[in-house]
C-alpha positions in Angstrom: 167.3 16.9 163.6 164.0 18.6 163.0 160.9 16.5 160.8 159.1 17.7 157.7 156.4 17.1 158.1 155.2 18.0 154.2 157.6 15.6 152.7 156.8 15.0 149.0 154.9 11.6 148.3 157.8 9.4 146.0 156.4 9.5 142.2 156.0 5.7 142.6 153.4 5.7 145.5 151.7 8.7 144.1 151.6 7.0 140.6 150.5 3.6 143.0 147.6 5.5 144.3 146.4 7.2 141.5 146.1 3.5 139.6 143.8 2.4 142.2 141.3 5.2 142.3 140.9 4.4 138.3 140.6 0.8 139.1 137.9 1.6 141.8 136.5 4.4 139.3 136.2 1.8 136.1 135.1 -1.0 138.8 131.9 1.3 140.0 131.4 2.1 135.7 131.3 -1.6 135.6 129.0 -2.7 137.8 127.0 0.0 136.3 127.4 -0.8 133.1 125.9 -4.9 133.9 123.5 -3.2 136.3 121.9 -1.2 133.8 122.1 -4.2 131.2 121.0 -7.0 133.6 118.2 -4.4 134.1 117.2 -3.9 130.4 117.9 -7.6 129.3 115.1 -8.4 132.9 112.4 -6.2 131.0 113.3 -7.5 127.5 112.7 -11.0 129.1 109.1 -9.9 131.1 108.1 -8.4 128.3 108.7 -11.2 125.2 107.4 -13.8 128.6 104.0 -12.3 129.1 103.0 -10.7 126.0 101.0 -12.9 123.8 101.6 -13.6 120.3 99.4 -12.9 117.3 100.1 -16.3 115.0 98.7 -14.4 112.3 98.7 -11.5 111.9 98.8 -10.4 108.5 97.4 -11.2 105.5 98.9 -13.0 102.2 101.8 -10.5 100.8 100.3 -11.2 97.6 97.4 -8.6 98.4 99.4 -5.9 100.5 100.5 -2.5 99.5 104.4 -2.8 99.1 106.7 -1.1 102.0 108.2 1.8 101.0 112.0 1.3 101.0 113.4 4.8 100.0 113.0 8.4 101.2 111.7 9.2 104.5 108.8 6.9 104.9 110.7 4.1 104.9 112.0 5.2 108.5 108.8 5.9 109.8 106.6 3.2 111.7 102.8 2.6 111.7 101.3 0.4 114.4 98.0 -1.0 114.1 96.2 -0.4 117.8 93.2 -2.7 118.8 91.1 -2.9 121.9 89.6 -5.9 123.3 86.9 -6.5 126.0 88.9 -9.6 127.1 90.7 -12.6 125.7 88.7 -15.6 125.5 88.1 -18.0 122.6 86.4 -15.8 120.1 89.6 -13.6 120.4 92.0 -16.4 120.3 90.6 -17.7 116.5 90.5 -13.9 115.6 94.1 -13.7 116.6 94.4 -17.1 114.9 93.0 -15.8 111.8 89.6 -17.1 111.8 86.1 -15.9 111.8 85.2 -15.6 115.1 81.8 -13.3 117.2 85.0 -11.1 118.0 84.9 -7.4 116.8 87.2 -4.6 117.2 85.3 -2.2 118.8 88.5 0.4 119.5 90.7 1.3 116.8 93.8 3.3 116.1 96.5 4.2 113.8 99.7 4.7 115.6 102.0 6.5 112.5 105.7 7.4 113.7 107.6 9.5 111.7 111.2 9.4 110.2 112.0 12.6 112.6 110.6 10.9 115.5 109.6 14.4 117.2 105.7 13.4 117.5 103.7 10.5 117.7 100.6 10.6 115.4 97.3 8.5 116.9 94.4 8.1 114.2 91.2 6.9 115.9 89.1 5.4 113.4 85.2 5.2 114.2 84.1 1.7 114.5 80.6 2.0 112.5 83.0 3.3 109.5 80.8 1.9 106.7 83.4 0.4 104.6 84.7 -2.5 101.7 85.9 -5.3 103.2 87.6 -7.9 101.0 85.4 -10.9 100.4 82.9 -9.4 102.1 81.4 -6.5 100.5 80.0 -3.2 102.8 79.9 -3.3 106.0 81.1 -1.9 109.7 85.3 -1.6 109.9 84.8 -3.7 113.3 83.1 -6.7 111.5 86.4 -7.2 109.8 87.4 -9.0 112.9 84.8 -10.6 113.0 84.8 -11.8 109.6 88.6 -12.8 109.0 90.0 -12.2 112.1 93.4 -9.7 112.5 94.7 -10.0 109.0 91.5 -9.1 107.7 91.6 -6.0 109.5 94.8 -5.2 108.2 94.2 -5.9 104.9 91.0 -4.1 105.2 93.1 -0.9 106.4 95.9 -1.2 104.3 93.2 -1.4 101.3 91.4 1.9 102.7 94.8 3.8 103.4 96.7 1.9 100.1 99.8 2.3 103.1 101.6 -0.9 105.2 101.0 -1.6 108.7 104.4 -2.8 110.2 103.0 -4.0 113.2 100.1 -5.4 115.1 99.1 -4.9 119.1 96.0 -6.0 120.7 95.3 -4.1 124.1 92.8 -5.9 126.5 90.9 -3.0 128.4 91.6 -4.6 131.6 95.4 -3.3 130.8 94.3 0.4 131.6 93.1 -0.3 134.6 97.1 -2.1 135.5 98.4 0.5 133.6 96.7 3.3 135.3 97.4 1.9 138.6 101.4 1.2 138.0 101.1 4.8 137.4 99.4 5.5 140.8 96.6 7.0 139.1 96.2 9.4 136.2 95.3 12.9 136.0 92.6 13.5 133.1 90.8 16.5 132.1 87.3 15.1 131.6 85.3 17.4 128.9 81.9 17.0 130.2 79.8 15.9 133.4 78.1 12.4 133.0 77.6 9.1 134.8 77.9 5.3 133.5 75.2 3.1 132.3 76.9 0.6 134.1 78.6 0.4 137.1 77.5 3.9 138.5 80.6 5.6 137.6 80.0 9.4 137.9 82.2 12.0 136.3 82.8 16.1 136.8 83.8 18.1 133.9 87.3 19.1 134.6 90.5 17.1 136.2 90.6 14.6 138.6 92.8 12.1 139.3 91.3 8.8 138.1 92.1 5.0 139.4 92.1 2.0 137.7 88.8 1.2 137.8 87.4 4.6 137.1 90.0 4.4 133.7 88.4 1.4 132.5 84.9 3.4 133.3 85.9 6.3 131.6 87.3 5.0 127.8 84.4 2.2 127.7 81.6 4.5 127.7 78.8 5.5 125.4 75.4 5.0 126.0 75.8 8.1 128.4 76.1 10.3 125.5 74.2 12.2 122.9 77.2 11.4 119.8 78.0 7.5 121.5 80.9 6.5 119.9 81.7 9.7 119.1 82.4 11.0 122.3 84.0 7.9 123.8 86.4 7.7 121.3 87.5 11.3 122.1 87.4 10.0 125.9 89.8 7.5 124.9 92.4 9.9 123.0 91.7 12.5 126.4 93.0 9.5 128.1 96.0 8.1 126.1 97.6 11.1 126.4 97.5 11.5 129.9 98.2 8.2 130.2 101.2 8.7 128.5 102.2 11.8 130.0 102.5 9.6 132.8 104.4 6.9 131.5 106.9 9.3 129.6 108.0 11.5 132.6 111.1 11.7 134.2 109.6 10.4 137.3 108.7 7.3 135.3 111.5 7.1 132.8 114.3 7.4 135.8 112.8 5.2 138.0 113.8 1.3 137.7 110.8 -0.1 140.6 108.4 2.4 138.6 109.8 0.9 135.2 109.7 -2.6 136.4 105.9 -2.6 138.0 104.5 -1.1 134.8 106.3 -3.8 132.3 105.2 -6.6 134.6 101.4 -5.3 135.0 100.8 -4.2 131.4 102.4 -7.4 129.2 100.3 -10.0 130.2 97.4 -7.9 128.6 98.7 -7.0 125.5 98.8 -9.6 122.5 101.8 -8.6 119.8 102.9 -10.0 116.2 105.8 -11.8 116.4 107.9 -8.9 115.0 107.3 -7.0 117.6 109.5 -8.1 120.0 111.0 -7.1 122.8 114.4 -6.0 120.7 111.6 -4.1 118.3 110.2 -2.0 121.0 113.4 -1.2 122.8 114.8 0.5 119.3 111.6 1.9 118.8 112.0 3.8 122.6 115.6 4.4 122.3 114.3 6.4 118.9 111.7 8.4 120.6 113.9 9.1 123.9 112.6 12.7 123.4 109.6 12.3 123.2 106.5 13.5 126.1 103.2 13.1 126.3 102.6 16.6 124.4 104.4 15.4 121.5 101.8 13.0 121.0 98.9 14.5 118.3 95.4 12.6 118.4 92.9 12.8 115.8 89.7 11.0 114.6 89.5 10.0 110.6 86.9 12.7 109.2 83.9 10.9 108.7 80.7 12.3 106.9 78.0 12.0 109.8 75.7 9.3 110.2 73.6 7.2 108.1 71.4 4.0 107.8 72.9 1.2 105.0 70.7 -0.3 102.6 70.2 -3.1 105.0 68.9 -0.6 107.6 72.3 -0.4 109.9 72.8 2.6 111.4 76.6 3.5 110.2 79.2 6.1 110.1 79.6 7.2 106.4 83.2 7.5 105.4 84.9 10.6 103.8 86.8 9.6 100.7 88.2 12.3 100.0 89.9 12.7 103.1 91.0 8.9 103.4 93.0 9.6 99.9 94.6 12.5 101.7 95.6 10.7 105.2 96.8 7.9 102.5 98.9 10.3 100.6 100.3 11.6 103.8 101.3 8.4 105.4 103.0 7.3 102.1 105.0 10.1 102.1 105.8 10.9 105.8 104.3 13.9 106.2 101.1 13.2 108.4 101.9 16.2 110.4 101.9 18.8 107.5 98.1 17.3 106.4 96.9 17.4 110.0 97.8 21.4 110.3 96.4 22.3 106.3 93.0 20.1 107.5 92.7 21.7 111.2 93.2 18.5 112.7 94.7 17.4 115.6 
């Protein structure tokens, strides 16, 4: 009696089988799944555990511009970005509210639009001579100094007659963690020049730049002829890189990479309490297509240099173009301005 060897497999057993490889396929989704969450939920914790919180960070509603609920602004985001030389207690009663020696020496707008296909960073000149409420004229950075946070905000909205949603205060120290999660940064410096302090020396063109040499790089002045004008471009030149970095696939895809960065950067960054860790991650999921090109950097026009009554030497504001930037934030279309000024 001869043996087939090919004998069909009974419908029951094939049947059999087949319900175990989906069990072991929907058991490997799964784990996954509560990998990828237990993952997300482990940053979302680091973050809202290390960041520290702005108490008070804006001022009375009563003197705000009022957020736009309809059309496409009301989608879009604006982030007010301050640097700090480090936390101590003159930046404590800043953050606090209060009049403190504290000043906020770096400055930027961070304006997301509805579309979410670029990322729009304003650098606003810190000798910007300017109204402050309850003050008078004086330097955008004495704000700070005067009133602490909200008064900068208030100050800003006032100039801009547009809302800040949210607050973040970066300590410089947190480009050098930054820079060095990264494993360095590739920057293409514009010019040849060499610290005041520290006897940092740079070569026009790209290099690959540490932690230490990042720092070096985005707090200097004195080495050149404009000062603040060219470190503020310095910083933009920077920021992109930096976040050409942090917005690559090699970043992006890569949990350790991921991990390091959130751990090294939040315990350098101070945040108003609505800008959580559930904020942020809607705000990324939102701007998943986003790369470091998409982000445009600009400085606010200014009208050159000048000395105030008092005999300050000051950065003399352009009206005219403040209205316009106001206009275009109000109504979402940054991006449109920035091309019809040659900006950006």
């Amino acid at each position: 009696m001869s043996i087939n060897a090919e004998q069909p497999v009974p419908a029951r057993r094939r049947h059999h089988t087949r319900g175990k490889i989906l069990l072991v396929v929907l058991a490997l989704f799964l784990a996954a799944a509560l990998g990828s969450l237990a993952f997300v939920a482990n940053l979302a914790h680091t973050y809202d555990q290390q960041t520290q919180k702005i108490p008070h960070a804006f001022p009375d509603e009563t003197v705000r511009p009022v957020k736009v609920t309809q059309g496409p602004a009301a989608e879009a985001v604006n982030i007010l970005l301050l640097g700090s030389d480090s936390r101590g207690d003159s930046l404590d009663l800043a953050e606090g509210g209060a009049a403190s020696n504290q000043r906020s020496d770096t400055m930027m707008w961070l304006h997301v639009p509805a579309d979410r296909k670029h990322l729009y960073l304003m650098s606003i000149m810190r000798d910007t001579w300017v109204d402050i409420p309850g003050v008078g004229q004086a330097k955008i950075n004495a704000a700070m100094a005067y009133g602490g946070v909200p008064l900068v905000v208030q100050t800003l909205e006032g100039l801009f007659k547009s809302r800040i949603d949210h607050v973040a205060i970066v300590d410089f120290e947190g480009f050098k963690a930054i820079t060095d999660s990264l494993g360095g940064v590739q920057v293409n410096v514009p010019l040849d020049f060499t610290t005041l302090h520290g006897n940092y020396t740079f070569k026009a063109g790209p290099q690959k730049l540490n932690g230490d040499q990042a720092l070096a790089f985005v707090r200097e002045r004195y080495a050149f002829i404009d000062g603040d004008y060219q470190r503020v471009k310095d910083q933009q030149i920077f920021l992109r890189a930096m976040l050409n970095g942090v917005l690559s696939a090699s970043t992006l895809t890569n949990p350790l990479k991921l991990t390091d960065l959130v751990n090294k950067i939040s315990p350098y960054v101070s945040v108003d309490a609505g800008l959580d860790s559930g904020t942020i991650g809607a705000l990324a999921l939102s701007l998943n297509g986003i790369r470091g090109s998409d982000v445009i950097t600009f400085t606010l026009p200014t009208l050159g240099t000048g000395t105030s009554v008092d005999g300050q030497s000051i950065v003399n504001r352009d009206d005219s173009a403040i209205a316009a930037i106001g206009q275009a934030l109000s109504n979402d279309t940054l991006g449109t301005y920035l091309q019809s000024a040659g900006l950006g």
